[in-house]
C-alpha positions, 0 to 999 in steps of 0.5 A: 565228706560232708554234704551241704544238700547241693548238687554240683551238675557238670553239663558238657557239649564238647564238639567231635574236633575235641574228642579226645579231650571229652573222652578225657573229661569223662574219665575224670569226671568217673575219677572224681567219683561223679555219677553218669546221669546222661551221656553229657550230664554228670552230677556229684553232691560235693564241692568241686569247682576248682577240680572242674576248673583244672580239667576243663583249662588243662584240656582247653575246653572251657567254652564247652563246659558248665557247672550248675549247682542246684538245691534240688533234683527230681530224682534225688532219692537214687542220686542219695542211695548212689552217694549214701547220703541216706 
């Protein structure tokens, strides 16, 4: 893949009556090959949104969920070792 020097940031607060689907979210967030910054936080440097999409409306949790994309990150340098983007 090529990267286009944008990271995609899923952020997620998916309450405990759903736990099953944020369990699920995570598994194919690690899947997808994203990296667990926080516990709710996850970031990947290439394009995802339709991947996101599917997920967050098959386990009904859309309302929960955010994608950012942001230019830049103030840890970029790890995020690059993690990914090989270096």
């Amino acid at each position: 893949k090529i990267w286009d020097k944008k990271w995609r940031i899923v952020v997620f607060d998916i309450p405990e009556k759903h736990k099953k689907a944020r369990e699920a979210i995570r598994e194919c967030l690690n899947n997808l090959g994203f990296y667990k910054f926080q516990k709710s936080v996850f970031v990947l440097p290439f394009e995802c949104s339709d991947e996101i999409d599917f997920i967050t409306e098959y386990f009904n949790v859309r309302s929960y969920v955010r994608l950012i994309l942001a230019e830049t990150m103030d840890n970029e340098l790890h995020l690059k070792k993690i990914f090989n983007l270096l």
